[in-house]
C-alpha positions, 0 to 999 in steps of 0.5 A: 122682799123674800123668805125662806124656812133657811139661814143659809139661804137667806144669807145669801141674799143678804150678802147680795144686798137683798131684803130676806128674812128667815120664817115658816111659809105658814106663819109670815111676819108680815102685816095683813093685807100689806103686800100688791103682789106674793109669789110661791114657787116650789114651796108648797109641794113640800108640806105633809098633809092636804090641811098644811098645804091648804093653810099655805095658801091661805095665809099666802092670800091674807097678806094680799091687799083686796085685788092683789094677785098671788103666783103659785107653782108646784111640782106635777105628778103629770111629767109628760103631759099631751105627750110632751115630756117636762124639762125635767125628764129631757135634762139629762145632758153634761152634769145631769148625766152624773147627777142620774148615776148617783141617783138611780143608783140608790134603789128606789125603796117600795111600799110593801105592796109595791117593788120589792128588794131594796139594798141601797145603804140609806133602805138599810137604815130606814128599815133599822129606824122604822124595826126600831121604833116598832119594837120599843116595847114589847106591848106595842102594837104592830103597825103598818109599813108606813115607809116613803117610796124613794124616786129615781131622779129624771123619770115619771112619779109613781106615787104622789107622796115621796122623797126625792134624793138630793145629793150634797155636792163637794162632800169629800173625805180621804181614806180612813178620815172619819165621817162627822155624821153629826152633821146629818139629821138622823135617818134622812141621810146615806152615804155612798162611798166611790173607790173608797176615797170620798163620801156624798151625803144624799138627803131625802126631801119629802115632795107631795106632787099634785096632780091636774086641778088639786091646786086649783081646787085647793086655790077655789075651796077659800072663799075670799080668792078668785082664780084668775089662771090655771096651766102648766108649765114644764112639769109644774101645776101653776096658779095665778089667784086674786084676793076678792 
């Protein structure tokens, strides 16, 4: 039985004849203590803060039946580890290769005290939304920068907290059609226009990498779960823990 936070997705496997339903990986709507067996892959990197990633965890351990094992994997702030490089940095043949222009072509966007100069369209519109909500009233109080670093897809992290650009493949418009940004979350999105003739919406999905022993320290910190396993595994921390 599988799960996801999207319809699409869960369509698909419907079309496929698989059981699937559409949830929040923080609230399943699935009996306590019913399951042998719960696997989460590339799930958990996902959420915001150390509080909801924990949370994941532990409702992932209450649908587990006493003994009942879960399987975790998330990504690694570690690409190159005891000097091997993960298949992520490695992929860089065929399709990959266009994938990396189009990505690295998007400057990566700093934290003020990080790289500066950014004049990648998607920056453009982040700094207006974020000089936007600064300047709602003129008694507001100056805040920080607090603007994600963007990551440059097929290198190294440099920041555990980040977004990652995913292109939407098959966007095409010819010359002088409109674009229907209603389609688009508002100031997640950018377009890049090649020789005028077609537009790729690029999304920015929000990653928190781990780096070594966090997941399993968060696995260790809930008191009805046994770490059986820890490793890594091609660019991901993974877990395997049992419910005490």
């Amino acid at each position: 039985v599988g799960c996801d936070r999207s319809k699409n997705l869960v369509d698909i496997c419907g079309e496929k004849k698989l059981q699937a339903f559409v949830c929040d990986a923080l609230s399943v709507p699935i009996r306590s203590g019913s399951c042998d067996a719960c696997i989460s892959i590339a799930v958990i990197h996902h959420f915001s803060t150390a509080e909801r990633r924990l949370a994941t965890i532990r409702e992932l351990v209450r649908l587990l039946r006493p003994g009942g094992t879960a399987l975790i994997y998330v990504w690694a702030m570690e690409q190159e580890y005891k000097n091997q490089k993960s298949k992520y940095l490695k992929e860089k043949n065929g399709s990959e290769d266009k994938e990396e222009e189009i990505n690295t072509n998007m400057t990566q966007r700093p934290r003020s005290d990080q790289m500066p100069d950014s004049n990648s369209r998607d920056s453009a519109c982040s700094d207006q939304l974020f000089n936007d909500s600064r300047d709602e009233g003129c008694d507001a109080e100056p805040v920080a920068d607090s603007r994600l670093p963007v990551h440059t897809n097929r290198t190294s992290f440099h920041s555990q907290d980040l977004l990652v650009p995913w292109h939407l493949k098959g966007g095409t418009k010819k010359k002088g059609e409109s674009v229907d940004t209603g389609l688009f979350p508002s100031g997640i999105q950018s377009q890049e226009f090649k020789g005028s003739q077609e537009f790729s919406p690029v999304f920015h999905r929000y990653y928190h990498v781990f780096s070594e022993g966090e997941l399993e320290a968060a696995c260790r910190s809930l008191d009805c779960v046994r770490v059986q396993t820890s490793y890594y595994d091609q660019g991901n921390w993974c877990v395997v823990l049992e419910k005490l």
